[in-house]
mmCIF file of the N, C-alpha and C atoms, coordinates in Angstrom:
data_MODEL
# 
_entry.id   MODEL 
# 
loop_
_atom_site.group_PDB 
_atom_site.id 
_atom_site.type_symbol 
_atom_site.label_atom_id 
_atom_site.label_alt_id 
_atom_site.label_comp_id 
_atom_site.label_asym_id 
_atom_site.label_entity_id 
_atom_site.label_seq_id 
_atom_site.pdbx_PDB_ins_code 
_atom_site.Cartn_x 
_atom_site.Cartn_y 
_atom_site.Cartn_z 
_atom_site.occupancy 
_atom_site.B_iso_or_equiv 
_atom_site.pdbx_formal_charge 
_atom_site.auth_seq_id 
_atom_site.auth_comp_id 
_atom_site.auth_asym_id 
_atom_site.auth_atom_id 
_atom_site.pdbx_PDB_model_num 
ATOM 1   N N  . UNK A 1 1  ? 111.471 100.718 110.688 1.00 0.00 ? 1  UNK A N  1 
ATOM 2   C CA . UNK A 1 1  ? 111.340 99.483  111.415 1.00 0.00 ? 1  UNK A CA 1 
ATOM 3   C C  . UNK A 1 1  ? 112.735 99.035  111.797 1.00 0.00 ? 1  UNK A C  1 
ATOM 4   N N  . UNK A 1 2  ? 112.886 98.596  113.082 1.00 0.00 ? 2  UNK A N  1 
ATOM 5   C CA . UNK A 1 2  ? 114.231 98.047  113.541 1.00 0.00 ? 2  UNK A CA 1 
ATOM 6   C C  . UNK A 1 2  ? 113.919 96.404  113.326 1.00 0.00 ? 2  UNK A C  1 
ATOM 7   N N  . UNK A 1 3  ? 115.240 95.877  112.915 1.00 0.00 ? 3  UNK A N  1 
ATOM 8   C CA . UNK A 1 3  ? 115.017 94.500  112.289 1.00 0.00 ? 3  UNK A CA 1 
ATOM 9   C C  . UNK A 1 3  ? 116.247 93.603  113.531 1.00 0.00 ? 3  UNK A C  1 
ATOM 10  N N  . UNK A 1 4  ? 115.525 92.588  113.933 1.00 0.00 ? 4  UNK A N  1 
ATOM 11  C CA . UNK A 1 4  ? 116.470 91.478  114.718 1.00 0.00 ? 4  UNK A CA 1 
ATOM 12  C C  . UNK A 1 4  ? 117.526 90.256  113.576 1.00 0.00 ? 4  UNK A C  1 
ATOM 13  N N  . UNK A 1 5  ? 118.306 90.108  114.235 1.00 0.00 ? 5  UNK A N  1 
ATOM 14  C CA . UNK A 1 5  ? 119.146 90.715  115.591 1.00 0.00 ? 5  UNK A CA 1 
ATOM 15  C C  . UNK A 1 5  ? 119.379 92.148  115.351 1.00 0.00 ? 5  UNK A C  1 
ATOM 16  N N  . UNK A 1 6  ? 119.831 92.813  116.175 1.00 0.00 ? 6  UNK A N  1 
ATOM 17  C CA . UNK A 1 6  ? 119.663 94.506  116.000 1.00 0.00 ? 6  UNK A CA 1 
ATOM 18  C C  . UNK A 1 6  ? 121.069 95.170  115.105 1.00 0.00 ? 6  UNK A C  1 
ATOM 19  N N  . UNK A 1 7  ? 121.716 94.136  115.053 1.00 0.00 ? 7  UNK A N  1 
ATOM 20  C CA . UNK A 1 7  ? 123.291 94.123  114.050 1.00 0.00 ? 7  UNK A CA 1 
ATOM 21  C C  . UNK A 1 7  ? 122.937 94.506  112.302 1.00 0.00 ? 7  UNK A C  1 
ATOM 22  N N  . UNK A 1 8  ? 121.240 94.038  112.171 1.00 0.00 ? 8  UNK A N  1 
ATOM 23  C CA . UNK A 1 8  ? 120.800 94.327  110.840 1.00 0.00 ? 8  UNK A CA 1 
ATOM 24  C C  . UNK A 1 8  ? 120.210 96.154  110.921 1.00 0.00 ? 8  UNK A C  1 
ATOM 25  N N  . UNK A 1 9  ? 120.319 96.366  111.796 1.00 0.00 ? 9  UNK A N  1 
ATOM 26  C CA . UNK A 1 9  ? 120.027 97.819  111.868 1.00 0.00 ? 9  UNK A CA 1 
ATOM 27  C C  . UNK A 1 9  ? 118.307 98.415  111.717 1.00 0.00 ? 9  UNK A C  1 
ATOM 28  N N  . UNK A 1 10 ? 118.431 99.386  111.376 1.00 0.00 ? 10 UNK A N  1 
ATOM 29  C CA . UNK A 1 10 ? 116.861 99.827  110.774 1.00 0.00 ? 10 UNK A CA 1 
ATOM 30  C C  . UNK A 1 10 ? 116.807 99.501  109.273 1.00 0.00 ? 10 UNK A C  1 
ATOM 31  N N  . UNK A 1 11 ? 115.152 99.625  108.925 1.00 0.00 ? 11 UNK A N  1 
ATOM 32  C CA . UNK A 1 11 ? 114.870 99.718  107.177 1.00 0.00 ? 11 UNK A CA 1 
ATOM 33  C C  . UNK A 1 11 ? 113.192 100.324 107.109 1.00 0.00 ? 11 UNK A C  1 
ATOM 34  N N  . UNK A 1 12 ? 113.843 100.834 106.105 1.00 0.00 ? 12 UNK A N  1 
ATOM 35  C CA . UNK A 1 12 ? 112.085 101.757 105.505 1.00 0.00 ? 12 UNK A CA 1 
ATOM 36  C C  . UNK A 1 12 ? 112.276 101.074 104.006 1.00 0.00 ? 12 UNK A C  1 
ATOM 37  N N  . UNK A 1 13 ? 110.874 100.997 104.346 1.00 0.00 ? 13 UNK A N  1 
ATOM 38  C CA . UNK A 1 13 ? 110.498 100.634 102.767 1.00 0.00 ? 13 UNK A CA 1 
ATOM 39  C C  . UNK A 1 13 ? 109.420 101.466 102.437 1.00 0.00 ? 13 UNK A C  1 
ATOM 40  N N  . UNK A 1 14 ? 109.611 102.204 101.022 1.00 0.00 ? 14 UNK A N  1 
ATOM 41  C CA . UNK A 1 14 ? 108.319 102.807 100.761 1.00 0.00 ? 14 UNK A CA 1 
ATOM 42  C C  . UNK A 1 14 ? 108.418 102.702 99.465  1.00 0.00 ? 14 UNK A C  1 
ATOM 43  N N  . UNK A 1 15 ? 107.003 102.506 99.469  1.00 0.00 ? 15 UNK A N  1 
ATOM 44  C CA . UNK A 1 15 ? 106.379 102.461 97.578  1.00 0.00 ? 15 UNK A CA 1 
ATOM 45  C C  . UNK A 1 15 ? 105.620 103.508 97.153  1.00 0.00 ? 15 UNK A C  1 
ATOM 46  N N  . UNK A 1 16 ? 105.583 103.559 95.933  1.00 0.00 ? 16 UNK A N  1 
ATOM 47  C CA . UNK A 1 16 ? 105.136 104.351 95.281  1.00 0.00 ? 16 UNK A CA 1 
ATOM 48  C C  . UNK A 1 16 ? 104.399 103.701 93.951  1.00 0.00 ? 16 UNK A C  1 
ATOM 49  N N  . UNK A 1 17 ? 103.134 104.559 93.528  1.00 0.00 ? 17 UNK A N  1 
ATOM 50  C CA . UNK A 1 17 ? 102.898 104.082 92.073  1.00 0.00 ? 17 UNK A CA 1 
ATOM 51  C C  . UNK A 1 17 ? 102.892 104.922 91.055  1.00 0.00 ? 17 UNK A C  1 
ATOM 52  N N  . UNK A 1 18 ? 103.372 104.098 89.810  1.00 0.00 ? 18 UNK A N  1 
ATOM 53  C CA . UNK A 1 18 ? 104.016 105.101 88.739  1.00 0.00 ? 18 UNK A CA 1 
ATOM 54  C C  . UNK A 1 18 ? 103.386 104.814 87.743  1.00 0.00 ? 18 UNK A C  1 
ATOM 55  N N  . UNK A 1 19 ? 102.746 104.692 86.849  1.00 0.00 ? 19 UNK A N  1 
ATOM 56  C CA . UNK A 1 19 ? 102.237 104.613 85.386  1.00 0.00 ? 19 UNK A CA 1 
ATOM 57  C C  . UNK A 1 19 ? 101.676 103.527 85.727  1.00 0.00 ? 19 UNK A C  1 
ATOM 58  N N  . UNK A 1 20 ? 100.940 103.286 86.628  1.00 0.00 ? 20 UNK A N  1 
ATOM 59  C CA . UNK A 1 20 ? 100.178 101.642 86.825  1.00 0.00 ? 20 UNK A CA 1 
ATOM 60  C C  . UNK A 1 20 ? 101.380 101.041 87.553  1.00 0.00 ? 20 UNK A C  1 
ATOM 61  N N  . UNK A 1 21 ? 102.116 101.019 87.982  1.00 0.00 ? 21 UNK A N  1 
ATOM 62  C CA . UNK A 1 21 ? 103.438 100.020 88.066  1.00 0.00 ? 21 UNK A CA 1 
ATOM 63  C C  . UNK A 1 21 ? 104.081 100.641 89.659  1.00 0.00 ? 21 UNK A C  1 
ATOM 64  N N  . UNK A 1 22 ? 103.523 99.512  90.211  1.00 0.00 ? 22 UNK A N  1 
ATOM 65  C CA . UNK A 1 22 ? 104.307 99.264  91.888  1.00 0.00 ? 22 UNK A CA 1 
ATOM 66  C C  . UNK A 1 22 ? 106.102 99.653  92.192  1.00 0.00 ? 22 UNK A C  1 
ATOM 67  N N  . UNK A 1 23 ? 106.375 100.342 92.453  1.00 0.00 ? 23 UNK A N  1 
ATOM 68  C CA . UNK A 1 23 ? 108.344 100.935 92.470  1.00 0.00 ? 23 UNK A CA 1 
ATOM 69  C C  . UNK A 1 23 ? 108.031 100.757 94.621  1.00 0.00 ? 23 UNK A C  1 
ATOM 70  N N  . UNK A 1 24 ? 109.405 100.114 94.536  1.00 0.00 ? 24 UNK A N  1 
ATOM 71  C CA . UNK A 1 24 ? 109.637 99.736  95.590  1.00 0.00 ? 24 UNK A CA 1 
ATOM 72  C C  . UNK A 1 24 ? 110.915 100.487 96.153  1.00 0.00 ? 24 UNK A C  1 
ATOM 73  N N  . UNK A 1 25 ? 111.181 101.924 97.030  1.00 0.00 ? 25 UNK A N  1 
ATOM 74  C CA . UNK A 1 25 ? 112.228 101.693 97.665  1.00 0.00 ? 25 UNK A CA 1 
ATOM 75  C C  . UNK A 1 25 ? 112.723 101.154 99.145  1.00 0.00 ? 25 UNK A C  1 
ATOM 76  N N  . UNK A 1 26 ? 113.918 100.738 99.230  1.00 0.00 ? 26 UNK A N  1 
ATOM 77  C CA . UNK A 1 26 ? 114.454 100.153 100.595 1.00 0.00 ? 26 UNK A CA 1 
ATOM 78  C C  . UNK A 1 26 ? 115.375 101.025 101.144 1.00 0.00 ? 26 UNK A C  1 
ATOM 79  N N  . UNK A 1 27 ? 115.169 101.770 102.001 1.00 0.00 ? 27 UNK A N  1 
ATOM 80  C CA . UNK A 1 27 ? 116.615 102.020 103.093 1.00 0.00 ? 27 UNK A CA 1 
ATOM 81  C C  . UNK A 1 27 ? 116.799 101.642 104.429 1.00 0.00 ? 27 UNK A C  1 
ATOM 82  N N  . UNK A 1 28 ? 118.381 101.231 104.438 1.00 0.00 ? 28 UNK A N  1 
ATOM 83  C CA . UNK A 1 28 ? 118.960 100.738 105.259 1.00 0.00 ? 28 UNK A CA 1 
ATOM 84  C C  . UNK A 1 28 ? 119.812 101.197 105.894 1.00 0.00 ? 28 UNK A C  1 
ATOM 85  N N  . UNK A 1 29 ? 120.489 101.066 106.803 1.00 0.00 ? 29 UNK A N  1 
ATOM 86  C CA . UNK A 1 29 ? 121.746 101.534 107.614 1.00 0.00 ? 29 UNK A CA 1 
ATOM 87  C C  . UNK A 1 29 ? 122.779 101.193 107.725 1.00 0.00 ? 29 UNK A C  1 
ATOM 88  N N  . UNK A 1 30 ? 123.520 99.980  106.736 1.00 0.00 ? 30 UNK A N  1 
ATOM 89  C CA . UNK A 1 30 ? 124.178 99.394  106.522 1.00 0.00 ? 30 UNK A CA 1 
ATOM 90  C C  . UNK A 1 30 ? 124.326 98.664  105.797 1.00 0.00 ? 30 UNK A C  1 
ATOM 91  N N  . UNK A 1 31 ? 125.847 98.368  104.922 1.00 0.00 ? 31 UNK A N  1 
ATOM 92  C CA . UNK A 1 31 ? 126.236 97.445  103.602 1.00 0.00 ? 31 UNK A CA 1 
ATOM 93  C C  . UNK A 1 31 ? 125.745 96.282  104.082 1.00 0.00 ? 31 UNK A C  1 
ATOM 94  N N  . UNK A 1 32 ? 126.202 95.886  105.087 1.00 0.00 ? 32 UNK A N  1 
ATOM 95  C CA . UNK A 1 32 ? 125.912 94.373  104.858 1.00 0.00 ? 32 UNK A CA 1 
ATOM 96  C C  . UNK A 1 32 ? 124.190 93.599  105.028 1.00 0.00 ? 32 UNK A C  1 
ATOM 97  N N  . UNK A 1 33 ? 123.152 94.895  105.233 1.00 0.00 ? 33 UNK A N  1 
ATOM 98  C CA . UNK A 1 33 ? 121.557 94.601  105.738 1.00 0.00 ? 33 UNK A CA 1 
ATOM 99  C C  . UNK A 1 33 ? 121.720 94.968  103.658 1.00 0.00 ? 33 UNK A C  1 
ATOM 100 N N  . UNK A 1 34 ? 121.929 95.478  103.130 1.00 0.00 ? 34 UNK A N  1 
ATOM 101 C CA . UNK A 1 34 ? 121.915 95.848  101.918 1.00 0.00 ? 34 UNK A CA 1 
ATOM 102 C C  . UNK A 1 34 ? 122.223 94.896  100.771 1.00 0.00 ? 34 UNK A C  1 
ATOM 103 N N  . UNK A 1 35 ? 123.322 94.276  101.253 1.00 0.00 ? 35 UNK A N  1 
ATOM 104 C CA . UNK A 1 35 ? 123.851 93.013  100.815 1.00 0.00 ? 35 UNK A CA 1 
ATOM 105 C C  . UNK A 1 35 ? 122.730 91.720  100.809 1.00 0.00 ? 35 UNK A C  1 
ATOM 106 N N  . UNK A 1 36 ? 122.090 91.593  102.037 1.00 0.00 ? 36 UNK A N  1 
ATOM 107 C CA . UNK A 1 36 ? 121.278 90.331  102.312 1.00 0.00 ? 36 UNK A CA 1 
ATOM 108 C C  . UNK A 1 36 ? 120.017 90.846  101.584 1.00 0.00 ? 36 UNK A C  1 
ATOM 109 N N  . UNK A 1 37 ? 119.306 91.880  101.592 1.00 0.00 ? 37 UNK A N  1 
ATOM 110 C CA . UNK A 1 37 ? 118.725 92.480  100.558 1.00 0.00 ? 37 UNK A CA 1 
ATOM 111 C C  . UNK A 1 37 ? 118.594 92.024  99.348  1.00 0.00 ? 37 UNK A C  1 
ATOM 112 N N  . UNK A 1 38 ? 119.754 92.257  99.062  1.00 0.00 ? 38 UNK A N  1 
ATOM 113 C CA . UNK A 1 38 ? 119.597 91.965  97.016  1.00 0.00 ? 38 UNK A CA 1 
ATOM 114 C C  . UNK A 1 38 ? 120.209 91.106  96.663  1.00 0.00 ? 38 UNK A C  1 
ATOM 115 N N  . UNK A 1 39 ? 120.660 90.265  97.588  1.00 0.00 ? 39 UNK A N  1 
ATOM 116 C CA . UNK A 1 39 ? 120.902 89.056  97.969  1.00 0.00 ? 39 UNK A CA 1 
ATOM 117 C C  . UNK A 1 39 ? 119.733 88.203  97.271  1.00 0.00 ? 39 UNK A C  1 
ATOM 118 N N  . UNK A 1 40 ? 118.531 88.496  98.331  1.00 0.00 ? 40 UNK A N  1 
ATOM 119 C CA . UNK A 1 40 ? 117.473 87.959  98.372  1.00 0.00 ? 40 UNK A CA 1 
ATOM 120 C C  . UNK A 1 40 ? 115.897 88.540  97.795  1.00 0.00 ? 40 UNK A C  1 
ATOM 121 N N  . UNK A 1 41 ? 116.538 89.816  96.657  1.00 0.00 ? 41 UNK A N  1 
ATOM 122 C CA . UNK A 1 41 ? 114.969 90.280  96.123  1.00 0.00 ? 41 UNK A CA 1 
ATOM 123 C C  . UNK A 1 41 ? 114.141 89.652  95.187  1.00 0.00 ? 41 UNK A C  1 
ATOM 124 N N  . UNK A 1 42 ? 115.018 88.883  94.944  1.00 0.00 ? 42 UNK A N  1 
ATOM 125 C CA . UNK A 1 42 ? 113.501 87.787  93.669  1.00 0.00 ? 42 UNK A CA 1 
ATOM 126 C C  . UNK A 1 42 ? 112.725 87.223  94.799  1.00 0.00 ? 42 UNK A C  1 
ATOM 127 N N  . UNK A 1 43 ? 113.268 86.373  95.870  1.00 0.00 ? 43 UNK A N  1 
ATOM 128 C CA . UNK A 1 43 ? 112.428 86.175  96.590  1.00 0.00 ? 43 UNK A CA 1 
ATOM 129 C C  . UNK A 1 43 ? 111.565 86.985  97.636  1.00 0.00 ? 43 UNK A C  1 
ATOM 130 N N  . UNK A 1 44 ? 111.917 87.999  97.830  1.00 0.00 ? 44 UNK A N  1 
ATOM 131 C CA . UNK A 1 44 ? 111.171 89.248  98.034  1.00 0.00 ? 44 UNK A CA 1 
ATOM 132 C C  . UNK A 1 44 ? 110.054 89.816  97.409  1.00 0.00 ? 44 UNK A C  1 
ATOM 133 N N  . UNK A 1 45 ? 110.604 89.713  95.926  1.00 0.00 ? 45 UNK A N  1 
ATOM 134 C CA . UNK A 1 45 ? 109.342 90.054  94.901  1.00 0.00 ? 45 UNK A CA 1 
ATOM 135 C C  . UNK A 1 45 ? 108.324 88.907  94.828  1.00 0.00 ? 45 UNK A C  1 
ATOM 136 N N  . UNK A 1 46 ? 108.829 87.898  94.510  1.00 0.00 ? 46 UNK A N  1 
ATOM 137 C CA . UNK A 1 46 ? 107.639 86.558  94.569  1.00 0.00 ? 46 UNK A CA 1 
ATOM 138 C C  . UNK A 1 46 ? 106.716 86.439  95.521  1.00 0.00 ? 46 UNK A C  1 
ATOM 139 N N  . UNK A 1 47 ? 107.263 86.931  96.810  1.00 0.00 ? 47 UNK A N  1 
ATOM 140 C CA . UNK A 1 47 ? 106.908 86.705  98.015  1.00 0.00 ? 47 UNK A CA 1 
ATOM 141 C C  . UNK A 1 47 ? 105.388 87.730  97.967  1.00 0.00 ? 47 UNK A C  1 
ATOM 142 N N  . UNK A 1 48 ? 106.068 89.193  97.782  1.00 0.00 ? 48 UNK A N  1 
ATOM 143 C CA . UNK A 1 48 ? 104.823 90.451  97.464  1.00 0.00 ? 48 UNK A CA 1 
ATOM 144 C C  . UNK A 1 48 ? 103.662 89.774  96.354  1.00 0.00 ? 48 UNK A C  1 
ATOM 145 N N  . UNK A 1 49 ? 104.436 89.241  95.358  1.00 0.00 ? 49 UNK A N  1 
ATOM 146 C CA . UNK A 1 49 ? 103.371 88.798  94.255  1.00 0.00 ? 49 UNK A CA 1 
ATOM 147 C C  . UNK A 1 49 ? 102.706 87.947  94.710  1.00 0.00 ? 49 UNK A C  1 
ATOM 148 N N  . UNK A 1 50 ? 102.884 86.928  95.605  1.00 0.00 ? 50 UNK A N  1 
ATOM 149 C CA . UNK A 1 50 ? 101.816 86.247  95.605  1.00 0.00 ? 50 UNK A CA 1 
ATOM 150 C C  . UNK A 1 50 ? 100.709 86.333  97.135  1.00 0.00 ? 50 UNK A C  1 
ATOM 151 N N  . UNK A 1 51 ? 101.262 87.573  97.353  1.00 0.00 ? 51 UNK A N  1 
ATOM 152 C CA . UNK A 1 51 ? 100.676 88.012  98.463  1.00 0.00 ? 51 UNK A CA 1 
ATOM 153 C C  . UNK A 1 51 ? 99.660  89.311  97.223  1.00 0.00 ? 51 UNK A C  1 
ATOM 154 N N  . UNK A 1 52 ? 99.654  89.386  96.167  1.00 0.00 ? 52 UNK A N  1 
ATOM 155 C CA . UNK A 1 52 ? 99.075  90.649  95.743  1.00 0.00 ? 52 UNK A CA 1 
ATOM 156 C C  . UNK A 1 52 ? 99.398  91.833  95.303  1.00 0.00 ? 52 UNK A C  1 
ATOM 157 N N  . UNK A 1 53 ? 100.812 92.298  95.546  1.00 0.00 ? 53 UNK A N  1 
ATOM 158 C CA . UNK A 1 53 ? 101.620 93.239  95.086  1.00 0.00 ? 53 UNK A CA 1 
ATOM 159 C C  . UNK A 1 53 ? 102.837 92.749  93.742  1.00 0.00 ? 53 UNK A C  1 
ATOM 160 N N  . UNK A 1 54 ? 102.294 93.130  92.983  1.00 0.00 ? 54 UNK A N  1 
ATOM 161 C CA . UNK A 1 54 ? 103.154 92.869  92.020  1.00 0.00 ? 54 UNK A CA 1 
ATOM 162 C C  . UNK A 1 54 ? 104.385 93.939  91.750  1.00 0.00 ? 54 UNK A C  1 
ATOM 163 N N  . UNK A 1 55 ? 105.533 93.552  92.324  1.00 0.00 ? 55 UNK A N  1 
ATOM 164 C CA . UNK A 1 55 ? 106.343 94.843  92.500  1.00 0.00 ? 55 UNK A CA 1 
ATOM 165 C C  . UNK A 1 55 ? 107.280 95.299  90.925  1.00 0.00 ? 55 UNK A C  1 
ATOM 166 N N  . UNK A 1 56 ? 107.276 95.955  90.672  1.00 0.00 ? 56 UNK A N  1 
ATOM 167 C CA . UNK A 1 56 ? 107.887 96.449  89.249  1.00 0.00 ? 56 UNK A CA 1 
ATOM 168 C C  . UNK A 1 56 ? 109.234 96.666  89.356  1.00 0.00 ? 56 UNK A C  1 
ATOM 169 N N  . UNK A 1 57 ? 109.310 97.492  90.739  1.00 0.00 ? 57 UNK A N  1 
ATOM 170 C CA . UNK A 1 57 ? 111.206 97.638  90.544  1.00 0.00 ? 57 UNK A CA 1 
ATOM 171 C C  . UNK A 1 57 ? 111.397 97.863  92.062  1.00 0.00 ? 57 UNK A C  1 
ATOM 172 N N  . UNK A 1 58 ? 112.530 96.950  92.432  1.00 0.00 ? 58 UNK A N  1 
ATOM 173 C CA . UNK A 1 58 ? 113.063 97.633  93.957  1.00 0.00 ? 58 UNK A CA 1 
ATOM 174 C C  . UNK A 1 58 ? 114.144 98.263  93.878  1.00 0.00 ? 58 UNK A C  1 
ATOM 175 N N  . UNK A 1 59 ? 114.680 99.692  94.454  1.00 0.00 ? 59 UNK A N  1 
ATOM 176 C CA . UNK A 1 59 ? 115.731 99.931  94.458  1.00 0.00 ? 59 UNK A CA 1 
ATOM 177 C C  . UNK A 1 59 ? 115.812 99.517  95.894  1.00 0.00 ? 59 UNK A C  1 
ATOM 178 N N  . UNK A 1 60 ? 117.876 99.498  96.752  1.00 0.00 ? 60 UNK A N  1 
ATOM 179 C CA . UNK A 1 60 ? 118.125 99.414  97.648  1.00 0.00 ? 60 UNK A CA 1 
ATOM 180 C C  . UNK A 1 60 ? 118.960 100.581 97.849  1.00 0.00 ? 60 UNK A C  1 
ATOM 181 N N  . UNK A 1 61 ? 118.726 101.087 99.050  1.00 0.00 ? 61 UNK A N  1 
ATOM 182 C CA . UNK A 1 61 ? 120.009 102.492 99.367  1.00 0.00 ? 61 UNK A CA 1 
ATOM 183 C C  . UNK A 1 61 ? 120.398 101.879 101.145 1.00 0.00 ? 61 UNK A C  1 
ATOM 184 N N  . UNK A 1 62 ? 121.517 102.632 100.738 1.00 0.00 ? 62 UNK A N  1 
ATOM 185 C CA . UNK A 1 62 ? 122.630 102.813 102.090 1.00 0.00 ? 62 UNK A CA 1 
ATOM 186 C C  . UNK A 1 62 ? 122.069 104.159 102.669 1.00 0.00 ? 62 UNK A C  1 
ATOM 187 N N  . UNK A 1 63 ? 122.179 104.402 103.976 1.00 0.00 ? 63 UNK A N  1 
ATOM 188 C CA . UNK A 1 63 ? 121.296 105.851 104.131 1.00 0.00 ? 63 UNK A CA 1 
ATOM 189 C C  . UNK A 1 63 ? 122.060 105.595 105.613 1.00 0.00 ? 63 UNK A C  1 
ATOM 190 N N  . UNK A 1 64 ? 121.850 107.279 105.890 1.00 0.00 ? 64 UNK A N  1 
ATOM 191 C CA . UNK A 1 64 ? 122.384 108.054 106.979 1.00 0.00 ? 64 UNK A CA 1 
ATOM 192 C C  . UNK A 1 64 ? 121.612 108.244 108.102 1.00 0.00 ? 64 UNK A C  1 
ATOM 193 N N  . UNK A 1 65 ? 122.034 108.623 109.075 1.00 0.00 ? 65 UNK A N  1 
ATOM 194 C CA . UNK A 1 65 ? 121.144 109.090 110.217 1.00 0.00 ? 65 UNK A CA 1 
ATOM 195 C C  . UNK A 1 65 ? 120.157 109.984 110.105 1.00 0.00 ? 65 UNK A C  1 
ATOM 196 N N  . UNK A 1 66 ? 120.800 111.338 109.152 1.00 0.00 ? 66 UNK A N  1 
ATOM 197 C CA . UNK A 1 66 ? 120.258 112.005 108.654 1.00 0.00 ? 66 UNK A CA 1 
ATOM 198 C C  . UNK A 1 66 ? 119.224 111.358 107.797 1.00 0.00 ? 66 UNK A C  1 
ATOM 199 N N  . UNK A 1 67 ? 118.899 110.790 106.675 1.00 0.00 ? 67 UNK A N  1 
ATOM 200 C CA . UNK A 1 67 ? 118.329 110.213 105.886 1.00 0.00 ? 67 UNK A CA 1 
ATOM 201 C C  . UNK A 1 67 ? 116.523 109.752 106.633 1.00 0.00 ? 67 UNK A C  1 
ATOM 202 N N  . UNK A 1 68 ? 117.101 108.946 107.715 1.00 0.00 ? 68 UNK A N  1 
ATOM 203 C CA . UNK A 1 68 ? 116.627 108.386 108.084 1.00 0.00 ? 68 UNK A CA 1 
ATOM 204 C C  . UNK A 1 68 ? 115.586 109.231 108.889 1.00 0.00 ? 68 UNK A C  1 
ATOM 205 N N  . UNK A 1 69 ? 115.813 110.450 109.669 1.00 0.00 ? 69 UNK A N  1 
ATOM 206 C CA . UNK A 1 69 ? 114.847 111.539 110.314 1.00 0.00 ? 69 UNK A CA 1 
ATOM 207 C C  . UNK A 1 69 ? 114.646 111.888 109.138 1.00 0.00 ? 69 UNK A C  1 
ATOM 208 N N  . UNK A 1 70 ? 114.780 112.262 107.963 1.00 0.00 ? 70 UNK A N  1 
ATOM 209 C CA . UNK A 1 70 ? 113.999 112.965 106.869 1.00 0.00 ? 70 UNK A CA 1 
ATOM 210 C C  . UNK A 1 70 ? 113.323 112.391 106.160 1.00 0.00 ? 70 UNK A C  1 
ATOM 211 N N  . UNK A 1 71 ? 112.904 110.979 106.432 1.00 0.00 ? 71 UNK A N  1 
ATOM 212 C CA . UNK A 1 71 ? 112.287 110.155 105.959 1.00 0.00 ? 71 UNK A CA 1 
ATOM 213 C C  . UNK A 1 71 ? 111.065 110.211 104.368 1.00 0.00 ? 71 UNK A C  1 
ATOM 214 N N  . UNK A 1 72 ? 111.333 111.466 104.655 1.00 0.00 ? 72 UNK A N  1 
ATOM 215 C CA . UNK A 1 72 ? 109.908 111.857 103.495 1.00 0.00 ? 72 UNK A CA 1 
ATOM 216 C C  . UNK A 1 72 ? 109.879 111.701 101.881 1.00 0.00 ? 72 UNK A C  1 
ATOM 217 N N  . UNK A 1 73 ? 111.516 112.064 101.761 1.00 0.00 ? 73 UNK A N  1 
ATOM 218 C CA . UNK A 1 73 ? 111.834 111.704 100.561 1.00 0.00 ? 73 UNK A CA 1 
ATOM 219 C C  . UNK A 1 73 ? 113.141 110.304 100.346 1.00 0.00 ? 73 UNK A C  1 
ATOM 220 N N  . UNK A 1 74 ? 113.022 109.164 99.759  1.00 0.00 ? 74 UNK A N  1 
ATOM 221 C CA . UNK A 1 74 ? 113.761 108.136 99.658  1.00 0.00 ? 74 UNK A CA 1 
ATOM 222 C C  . UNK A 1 74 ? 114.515 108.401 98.589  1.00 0.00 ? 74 UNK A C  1 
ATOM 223 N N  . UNK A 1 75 ? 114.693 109.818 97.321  1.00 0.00 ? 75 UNK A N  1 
ATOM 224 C CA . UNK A 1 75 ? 114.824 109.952 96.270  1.00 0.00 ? 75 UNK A CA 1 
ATOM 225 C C  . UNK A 1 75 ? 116.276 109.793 96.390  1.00 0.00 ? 75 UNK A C  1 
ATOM 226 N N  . UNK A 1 76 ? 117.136 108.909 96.771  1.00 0.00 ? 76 UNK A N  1 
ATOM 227 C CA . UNK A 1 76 ? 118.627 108.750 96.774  1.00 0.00 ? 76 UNK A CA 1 
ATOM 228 C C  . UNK A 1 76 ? 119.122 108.788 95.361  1.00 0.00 ? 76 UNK A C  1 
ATOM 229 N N  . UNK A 1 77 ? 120.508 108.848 95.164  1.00 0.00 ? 77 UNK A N  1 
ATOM 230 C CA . UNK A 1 77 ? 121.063 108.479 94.039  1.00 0.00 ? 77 UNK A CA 1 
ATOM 231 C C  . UNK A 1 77 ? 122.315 107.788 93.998  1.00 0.00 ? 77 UNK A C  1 
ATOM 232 N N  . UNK A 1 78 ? 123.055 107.063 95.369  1.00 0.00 ? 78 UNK A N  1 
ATOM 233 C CA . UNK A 1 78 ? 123.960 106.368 95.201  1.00 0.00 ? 78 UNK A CA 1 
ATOM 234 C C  . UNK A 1 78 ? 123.634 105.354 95.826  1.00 0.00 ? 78 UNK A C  1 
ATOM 235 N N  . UNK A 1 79 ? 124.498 104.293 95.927  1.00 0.00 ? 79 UNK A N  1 
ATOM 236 C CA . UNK A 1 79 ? 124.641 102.585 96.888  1.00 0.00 ? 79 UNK A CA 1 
ATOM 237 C C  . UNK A 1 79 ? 122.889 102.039 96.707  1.00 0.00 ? 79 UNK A C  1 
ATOM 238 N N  . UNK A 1 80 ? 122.789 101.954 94.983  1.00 0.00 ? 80 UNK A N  1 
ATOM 239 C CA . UNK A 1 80 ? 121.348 101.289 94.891  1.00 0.00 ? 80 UNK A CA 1 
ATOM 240 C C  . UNK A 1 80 ? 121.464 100.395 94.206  1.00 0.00 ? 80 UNK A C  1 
ATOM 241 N N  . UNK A 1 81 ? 120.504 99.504  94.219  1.00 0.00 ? 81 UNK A N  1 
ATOM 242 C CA . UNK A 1 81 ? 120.402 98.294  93.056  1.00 0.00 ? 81 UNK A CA 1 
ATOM 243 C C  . UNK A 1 81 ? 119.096 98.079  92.800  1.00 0.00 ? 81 UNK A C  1 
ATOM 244 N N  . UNK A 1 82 ? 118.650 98.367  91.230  1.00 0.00 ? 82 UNK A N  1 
ATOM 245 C CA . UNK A 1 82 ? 117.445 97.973  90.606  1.00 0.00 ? 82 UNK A CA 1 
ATOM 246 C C  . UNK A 1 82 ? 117.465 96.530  90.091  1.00 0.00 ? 82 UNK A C  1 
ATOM 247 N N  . UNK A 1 83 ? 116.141 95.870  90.322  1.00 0.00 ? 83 UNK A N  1 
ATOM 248 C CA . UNK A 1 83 ? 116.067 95.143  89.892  1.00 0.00 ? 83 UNK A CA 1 
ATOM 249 C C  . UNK A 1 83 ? 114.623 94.733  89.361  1.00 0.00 ? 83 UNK A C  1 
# 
C-alpha cells in the first residue's frame, strides 16, 4: 500500500498466527515512516483490539526495493522493533 503524502513511502503489513496469538509484521521504505510507526503502536494495537484483532506482537522493518517485490517472506532480521 502507498501511504499519503507520498514522502511516507510504501508499507505491507502482514500477519500471521502463532500458538493462538496474532504477530504483526510492518514493512516500510523508510526510517522516518518507521519512526512514526513505533512512535505510534500502542495506539495501533488498541486501535486493532477494539476493532477485534488482538495483536500479540508488532515487529517494524526498514526494507528494500528488493524486499518489497519479494514480498512473500517479511522474515527480516534487522531495523525492527517488538513490541
Amino acid at each position: 500500500m502507498k501511504l499519503k503524502p507520498e514522502i511516507l513511502g510504501e508499507l505491507m503489513l502482514k500477519m500471521e498466527m502463532e500458538k493462538g496469538s496474532i504477530l504483526a509484521k510492518i514493512m516500510v521504505d523508510n526510517y522516518r515512516t518507521k519512526e512514526i510507526i513505533e512512535a505510534n503502536l500502542y495506539q495501533l494495537k488498541e486501535d486493532m483490539r477494539e476493532n477485534g484483532l488482538d495483536i500479540k506482537t508488532f515487529e517494524v522493518f526498514v526494507g528494500t526495493n528488493e524486499d518489497f517485490e519479494r514480498e512473500g517472506d517479511l522474515d527480516f532480521n534487522s531495523n525492527k522493533k517488538t513490541e
